[in-house]
GUMIRO-586944 format. One line per field, with one value per residue (C-alpha): residue number from 0; x, y, z negated. Coordinates in nm, 4 decimals. Layout:
// GUMIRO-586944
n = NUM	... $
xx = X	... $
yy = Y	... $
zz = Z	... $
//
This chain:
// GUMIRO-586944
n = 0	1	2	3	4	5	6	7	8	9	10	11	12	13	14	15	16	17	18	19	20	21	22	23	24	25	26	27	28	29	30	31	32	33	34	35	36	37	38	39	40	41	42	43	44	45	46	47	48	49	50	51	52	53	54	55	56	57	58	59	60	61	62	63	64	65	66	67	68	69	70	71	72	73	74	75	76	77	78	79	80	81	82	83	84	85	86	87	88	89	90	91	92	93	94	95	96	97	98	99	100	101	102	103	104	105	106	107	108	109	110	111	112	113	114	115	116	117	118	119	120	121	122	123	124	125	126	127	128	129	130	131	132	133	134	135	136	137	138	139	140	141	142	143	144	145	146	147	148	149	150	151	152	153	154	155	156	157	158	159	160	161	162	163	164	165	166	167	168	169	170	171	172	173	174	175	176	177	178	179	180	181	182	183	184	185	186	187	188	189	190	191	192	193	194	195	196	197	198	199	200	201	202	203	204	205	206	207	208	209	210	211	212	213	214	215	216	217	218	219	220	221	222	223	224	225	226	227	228	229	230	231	232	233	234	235	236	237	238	239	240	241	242	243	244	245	246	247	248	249	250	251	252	253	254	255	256	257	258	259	260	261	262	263	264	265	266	267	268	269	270	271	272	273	274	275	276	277	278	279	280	281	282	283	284	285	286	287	288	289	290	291	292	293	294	295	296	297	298	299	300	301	302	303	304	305	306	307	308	309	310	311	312	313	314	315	316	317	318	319	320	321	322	323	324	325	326	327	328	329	330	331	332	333	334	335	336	337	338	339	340	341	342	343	344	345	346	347	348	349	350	351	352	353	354	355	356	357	358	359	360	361	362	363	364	365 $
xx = 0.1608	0.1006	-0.0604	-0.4129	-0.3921	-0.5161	-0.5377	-0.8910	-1.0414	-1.0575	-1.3925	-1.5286	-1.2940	-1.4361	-1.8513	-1.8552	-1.6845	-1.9950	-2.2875	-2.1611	-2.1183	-2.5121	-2.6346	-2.4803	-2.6373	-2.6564	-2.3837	-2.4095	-2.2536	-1.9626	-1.9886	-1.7446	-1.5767	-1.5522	-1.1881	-1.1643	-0.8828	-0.8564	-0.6302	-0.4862	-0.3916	-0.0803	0.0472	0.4229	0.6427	0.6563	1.0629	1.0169	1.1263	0.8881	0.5258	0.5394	0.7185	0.4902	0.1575	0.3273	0.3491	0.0123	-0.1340	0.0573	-0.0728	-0.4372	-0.3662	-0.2107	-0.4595	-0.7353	-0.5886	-0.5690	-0.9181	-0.8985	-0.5761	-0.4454	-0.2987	-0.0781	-0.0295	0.2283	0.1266	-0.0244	-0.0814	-0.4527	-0.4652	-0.2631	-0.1853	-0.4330	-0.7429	-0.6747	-0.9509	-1.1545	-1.0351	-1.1051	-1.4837	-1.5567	-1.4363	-1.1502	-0.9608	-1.1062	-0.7913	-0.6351	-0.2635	-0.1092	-0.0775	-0.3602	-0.1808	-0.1965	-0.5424	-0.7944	-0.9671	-1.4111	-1.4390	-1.2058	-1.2350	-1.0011	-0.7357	-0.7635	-0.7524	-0.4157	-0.2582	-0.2424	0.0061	0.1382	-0.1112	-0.0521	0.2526	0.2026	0.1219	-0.0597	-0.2913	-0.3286	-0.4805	-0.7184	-0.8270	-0.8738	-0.9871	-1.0234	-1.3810	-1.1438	-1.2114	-1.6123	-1.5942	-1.3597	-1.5846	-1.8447	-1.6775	-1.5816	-1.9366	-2.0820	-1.7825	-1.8352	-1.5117	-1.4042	-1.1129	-0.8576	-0.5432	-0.2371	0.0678	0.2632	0.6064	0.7201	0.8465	0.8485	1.1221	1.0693	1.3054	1.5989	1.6789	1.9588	2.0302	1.9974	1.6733	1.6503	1.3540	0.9959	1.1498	1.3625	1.0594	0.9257	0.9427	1.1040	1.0150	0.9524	0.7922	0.5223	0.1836	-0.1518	-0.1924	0.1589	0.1662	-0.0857	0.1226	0.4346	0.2143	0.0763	0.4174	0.5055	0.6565	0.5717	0.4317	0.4664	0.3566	0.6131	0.5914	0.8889	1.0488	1.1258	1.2219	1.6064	1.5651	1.3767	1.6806	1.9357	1.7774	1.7167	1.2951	1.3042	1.4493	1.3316	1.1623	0.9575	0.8883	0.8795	1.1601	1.5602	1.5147	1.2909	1.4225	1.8158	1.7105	1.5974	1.9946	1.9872	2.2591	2.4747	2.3288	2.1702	2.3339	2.0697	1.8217	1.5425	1.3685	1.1331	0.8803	0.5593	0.3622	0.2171	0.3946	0.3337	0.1573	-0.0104	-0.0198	-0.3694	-0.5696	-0.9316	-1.1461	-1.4282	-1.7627	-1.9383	-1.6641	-1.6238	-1.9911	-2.0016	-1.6910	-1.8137	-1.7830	-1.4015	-1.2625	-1.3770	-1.1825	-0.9303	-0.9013	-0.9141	-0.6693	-0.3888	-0.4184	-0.3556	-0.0425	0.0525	0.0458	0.2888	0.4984	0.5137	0.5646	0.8439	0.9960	1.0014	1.1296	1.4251	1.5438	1.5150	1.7183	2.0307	1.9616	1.9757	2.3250	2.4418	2.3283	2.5475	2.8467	2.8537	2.8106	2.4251	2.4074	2.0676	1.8988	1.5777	1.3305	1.4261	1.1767	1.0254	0.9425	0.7800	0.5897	0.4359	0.3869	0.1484	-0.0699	-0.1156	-0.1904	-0.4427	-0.5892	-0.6294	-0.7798	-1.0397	-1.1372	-1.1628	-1.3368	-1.6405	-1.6915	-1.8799	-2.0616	-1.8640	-1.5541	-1.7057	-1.7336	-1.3955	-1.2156	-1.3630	-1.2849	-0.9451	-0.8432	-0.9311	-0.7663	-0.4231	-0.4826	-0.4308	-0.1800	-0.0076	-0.0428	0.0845	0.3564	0.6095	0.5519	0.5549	0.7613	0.9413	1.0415	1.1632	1.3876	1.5193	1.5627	1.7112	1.9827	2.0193	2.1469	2.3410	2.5454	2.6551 $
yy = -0.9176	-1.2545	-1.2046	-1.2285	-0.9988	-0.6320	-0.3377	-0.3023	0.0016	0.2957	0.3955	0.0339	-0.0334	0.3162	0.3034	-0.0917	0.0023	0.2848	0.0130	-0.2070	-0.0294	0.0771	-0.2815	-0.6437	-0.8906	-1.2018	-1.4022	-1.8145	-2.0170	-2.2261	-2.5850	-2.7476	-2.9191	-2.6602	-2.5623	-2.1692	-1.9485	-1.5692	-1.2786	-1.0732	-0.7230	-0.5617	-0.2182	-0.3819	-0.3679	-0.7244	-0.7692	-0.5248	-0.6896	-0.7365	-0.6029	-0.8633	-1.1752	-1.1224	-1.1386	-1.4217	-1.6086	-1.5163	-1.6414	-1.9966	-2.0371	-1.9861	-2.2906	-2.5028	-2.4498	-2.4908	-2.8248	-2.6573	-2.5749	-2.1900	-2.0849	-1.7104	-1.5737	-1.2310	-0.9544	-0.6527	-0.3553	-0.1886	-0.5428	-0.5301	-0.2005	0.1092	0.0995	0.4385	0.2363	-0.1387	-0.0542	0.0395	-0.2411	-0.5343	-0.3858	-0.3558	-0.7711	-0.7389	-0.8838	-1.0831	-1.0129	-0.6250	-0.6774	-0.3183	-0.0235	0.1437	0.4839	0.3819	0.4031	0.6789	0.7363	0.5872	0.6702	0.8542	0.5783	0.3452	0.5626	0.4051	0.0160	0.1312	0.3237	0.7085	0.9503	0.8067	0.5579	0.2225	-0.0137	-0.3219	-0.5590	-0.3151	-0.2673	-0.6489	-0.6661	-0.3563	-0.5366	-0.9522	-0.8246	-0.4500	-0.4809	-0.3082	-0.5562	-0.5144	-0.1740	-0.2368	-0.4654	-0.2037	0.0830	-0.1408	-0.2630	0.0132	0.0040	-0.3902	-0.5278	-0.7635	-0.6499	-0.8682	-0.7483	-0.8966	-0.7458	-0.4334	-0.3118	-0.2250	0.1114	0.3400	0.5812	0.9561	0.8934	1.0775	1.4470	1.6030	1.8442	1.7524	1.9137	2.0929	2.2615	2.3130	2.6108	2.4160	2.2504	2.5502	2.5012	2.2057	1.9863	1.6462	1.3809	1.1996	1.1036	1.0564	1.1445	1.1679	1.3825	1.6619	1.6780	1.7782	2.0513	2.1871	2.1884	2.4287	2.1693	2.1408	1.8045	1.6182	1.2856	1.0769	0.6832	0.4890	0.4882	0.8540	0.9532	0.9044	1.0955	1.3810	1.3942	1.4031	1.6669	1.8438	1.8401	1.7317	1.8021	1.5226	1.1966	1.0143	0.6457	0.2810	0.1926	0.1181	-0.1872	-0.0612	0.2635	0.1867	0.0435	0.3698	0.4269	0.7624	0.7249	0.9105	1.1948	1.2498	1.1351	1.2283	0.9749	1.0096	0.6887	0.6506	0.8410	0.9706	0.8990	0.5366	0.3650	0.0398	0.0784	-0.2241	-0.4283	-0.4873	-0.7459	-0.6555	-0.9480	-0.8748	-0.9130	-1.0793	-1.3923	-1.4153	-1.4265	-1.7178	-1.9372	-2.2547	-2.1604	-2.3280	-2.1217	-1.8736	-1.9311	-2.0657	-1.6933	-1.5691	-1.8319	-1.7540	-1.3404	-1.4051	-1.6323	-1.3958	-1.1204	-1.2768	-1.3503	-1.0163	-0.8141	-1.0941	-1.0164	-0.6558	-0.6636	-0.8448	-0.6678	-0.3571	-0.4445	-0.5700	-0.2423	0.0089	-0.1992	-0.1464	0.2369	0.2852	0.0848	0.2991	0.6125	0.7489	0.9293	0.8248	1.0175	1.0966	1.3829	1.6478	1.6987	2.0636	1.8947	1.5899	1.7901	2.0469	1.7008	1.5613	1.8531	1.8877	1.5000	1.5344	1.7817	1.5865	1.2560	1.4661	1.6297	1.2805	1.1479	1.3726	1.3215	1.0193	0.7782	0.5284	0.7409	0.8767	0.5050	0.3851	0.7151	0.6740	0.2821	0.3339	0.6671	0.4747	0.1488	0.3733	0.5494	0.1683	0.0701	0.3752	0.3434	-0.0073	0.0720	0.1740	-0.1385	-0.3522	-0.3251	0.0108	-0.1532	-0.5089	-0.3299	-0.0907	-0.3942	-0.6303	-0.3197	-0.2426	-0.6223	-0.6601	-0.3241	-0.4791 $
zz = 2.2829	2.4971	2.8262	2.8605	2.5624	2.5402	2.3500	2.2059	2.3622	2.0651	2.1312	2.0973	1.7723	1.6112	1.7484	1.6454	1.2746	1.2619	1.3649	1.1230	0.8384	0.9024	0.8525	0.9451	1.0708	0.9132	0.9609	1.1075	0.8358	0.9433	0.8930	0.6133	0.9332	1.1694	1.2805	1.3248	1.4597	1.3222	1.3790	1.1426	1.2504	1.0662	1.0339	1.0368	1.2994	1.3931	1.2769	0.9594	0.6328	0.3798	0.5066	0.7863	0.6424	0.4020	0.6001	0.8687	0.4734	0.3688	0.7001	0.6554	0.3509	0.4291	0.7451	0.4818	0.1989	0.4392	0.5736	0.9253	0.9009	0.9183	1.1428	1.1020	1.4282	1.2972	1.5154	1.4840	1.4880	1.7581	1.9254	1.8311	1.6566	1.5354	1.1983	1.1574	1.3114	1.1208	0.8741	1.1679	1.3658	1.0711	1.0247	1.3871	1.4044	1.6475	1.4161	1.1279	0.8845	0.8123	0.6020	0.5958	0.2731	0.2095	0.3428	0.6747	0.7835	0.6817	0.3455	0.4234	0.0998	-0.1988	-0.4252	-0.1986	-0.3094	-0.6560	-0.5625	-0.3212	-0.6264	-0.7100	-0.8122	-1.1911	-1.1726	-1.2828	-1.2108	-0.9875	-1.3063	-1.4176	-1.1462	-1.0688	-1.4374	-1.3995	-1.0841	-1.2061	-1.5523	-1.5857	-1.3204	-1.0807	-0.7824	-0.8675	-0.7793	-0.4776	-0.2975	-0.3833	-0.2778	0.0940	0.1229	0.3618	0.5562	0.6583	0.4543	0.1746	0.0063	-0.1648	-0.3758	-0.1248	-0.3883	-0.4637	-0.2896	-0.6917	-0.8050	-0.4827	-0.4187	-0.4036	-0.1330	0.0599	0.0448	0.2330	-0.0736	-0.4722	-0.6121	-0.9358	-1.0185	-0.8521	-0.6408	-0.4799	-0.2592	-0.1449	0.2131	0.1926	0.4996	0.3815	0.5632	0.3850	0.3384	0.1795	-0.1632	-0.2324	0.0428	-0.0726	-0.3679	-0.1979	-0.0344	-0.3571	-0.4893	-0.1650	0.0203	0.4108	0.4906	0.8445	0.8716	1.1219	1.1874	1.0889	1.3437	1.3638	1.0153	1.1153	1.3963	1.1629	0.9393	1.2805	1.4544	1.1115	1.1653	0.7783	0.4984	0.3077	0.3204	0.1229	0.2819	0.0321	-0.2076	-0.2154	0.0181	0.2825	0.2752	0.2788	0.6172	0.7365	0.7894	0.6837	0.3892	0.6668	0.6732	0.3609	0.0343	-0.2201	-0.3200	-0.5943	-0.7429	-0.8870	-0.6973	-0.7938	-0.5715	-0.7553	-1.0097	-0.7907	-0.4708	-0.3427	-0.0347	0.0501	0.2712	0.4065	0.5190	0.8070	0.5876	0.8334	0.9535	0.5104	0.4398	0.6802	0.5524	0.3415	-0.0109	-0.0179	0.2488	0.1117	-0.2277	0.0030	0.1326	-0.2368	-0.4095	-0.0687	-0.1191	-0.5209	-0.4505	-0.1772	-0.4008	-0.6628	-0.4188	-0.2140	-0.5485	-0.5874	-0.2429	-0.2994	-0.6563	-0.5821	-0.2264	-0.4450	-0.6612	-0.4746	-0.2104	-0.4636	-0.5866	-0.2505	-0.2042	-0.5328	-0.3972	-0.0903	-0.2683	-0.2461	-0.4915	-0.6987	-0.9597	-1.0872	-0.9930	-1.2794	-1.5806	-1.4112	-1.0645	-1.2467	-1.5535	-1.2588	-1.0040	-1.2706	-1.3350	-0.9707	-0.9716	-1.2853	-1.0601	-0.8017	-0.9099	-1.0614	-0.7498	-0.5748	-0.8776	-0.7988	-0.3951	-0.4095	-0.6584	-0.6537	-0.6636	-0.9899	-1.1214	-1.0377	-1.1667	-1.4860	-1.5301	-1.3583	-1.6139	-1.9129	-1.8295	-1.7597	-2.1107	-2.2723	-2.0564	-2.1532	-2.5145	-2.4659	-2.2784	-2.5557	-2.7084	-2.4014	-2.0998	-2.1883	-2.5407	-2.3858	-2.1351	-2.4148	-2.6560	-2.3426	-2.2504	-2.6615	-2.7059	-2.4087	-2.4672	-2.8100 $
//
């Protein structure tokens, strides 16, 4: 944080998000040659790999698109906000820009779990054509309207890892009790599965696993969590996890400071989160790749959940999108429109992706 800089003061981040999400006022439209500076607030440590070279990216891209027009100051997390009160922070307008997962900050309104991604949901292509063509951003920007946000689709971090475990798991019994550090949805899984849940930052997951506070630990995928470190003291590592079959990377807008961009900024905004997005599901595709090369060159040894532990995962998951599906309207809406667009992607499925990878590994085995 540069001097002259401070924290925003809680109370004024969470009363201001309140009072706007009861009724904004209009905004003053910004002339087509005004030059504008906005800050984006992160939940990514401001050296992490991926999350943030991925919003620094975005943020060049909406100066360059805009011809300098609309500059993006980013800040790592914590600068302007915690990563818990970034939603808060974005709607409040102490910063104009929120780049973070949707896990970070907490749920205004069930439905935002859907546009984020849910337990065996939908993978990252997937969900990025349920949103552009499946009326999945409609009922986004619905579902963020009383909360003072625009919401725009900023990629996916790929197939997530059910993540490190200090000893091999084998059936549903073998959670019971487990301590396992995760979060969210995923999260209340692991609990209903028997598994006790505790929710640390980054930062201290290694520590968790060296002082033997966890058992377990559910965080990203291979490249983001291979730089955990914790190969040393736990061997075992599960992919893919349950917890989404692509979870996305999301960028909220402040409603007021969009409604009042000239109609090119604001497509501006739209055109850099939809390049940003192909190119942060890029990022993470490939690091996963080579890192889960390297786990298996230095002898992690990586497996899948076993049958039992997934079967009983995805009742509990059934379960639960149901229960969300009924706690608001527009959770109602988007349940429905997101179940039956993952029934055709399903049915698709073994003729699509699952049958091009079989055919690609069939012909290259011969």
């Amino acid at each position: 944080m540069t001097s002259g800089q401070s924290r925003p003061d809680r109370r004024r981040v969470l009363g201001l998000a309140a009072g706007l999400a009861g009724g904004l006022a209009a905004p003053a439209v910004v002339h087509a040659d005004t030059s504008m500076t906005w800050r984006m607030a992160t939940a990514w440590p401001k050296d992490a790999r991926g999350g943030a070279a991925n919003a620094r990216r975005l943020a060049e891209m909406i100066g360059s698109l805009s011809g300098g027009r609309l500059t993006v100051q980013v800040f790592a997390a914590g600068e302007l906000a915690d990563p818990s009160e970034l939603f808060d922070a974005v709607a409040a307008g102490t910063a104009e820009l929120g780049h973070a997962c949707f896990a970070e900050w907490p749920v205004r309104d069930p439905a935002l779990h859907f546009f984020s991604g849910v337990p065996f949901g939908l993978s990252g292509h997937e969900h990025a054509a349920w949103l552009r063509f499946g009326g999945g951003q409609a009922l986004w920007r619905r579902a963020c309207e009383p909360f003072g946000v625009v919401p725009f689709h900023a990629g996916s971090i790929g197939v997530p890892g059910a993540g490190w475990f200090r000893e091999p798991v084998s059936r549903p019994a073998d959670l019971v009790n487990l301590t396992i550090r995760s979060a969210g949805l995923s999260g209340e899984l692991w609990r209903r599965l028997g598994a006790s849940i505790v929710d640390l930052p980054r930062e201290g997951i290694t520590e968790g696993f060296a002082t033997g506070a966890i058992d377990a630990a559910e965080w990203m995928g291979p490249w983001r969590d291979y730089d955990l470190g914790i190969a040393a003291v736990a061997r075992n590592y599960y992919v893919p996890g349950f917890r989404s079959v692509g979870p996305s990377i999301e960028l909220i807008v402040n409603r007021t400071a969009h409604d009042a961009l000239p109609d090119d900024l604001k497509a501006v905004m739209r055109a850099a989160a939809g390049a940003s997005a192909m190119e942060a599901y890029a990022d993470f595709t490939y690091n996963n790749i080579n890192a889960l090369q390297v786990m298996t060159a230095t002898g992690v040894s990586i497996g899948e959940l076993p049958a039992p532990v997934v079967q009983a995962a995805g009742r509990e998951s059934e379960a639960l999108l149901r229960e969300l599906g009924t706690r608001s309207p527009i959770a109602s809406e988007t349940y429905r429109s997101f179940v039956a667009f993952r029934e055709k992607a399903d049915a698709y499925a073994p003729a699509g992706d699952e049958a091009a990878l079989r055919l690609r590994r069939m012909g290259l085995a011969g």
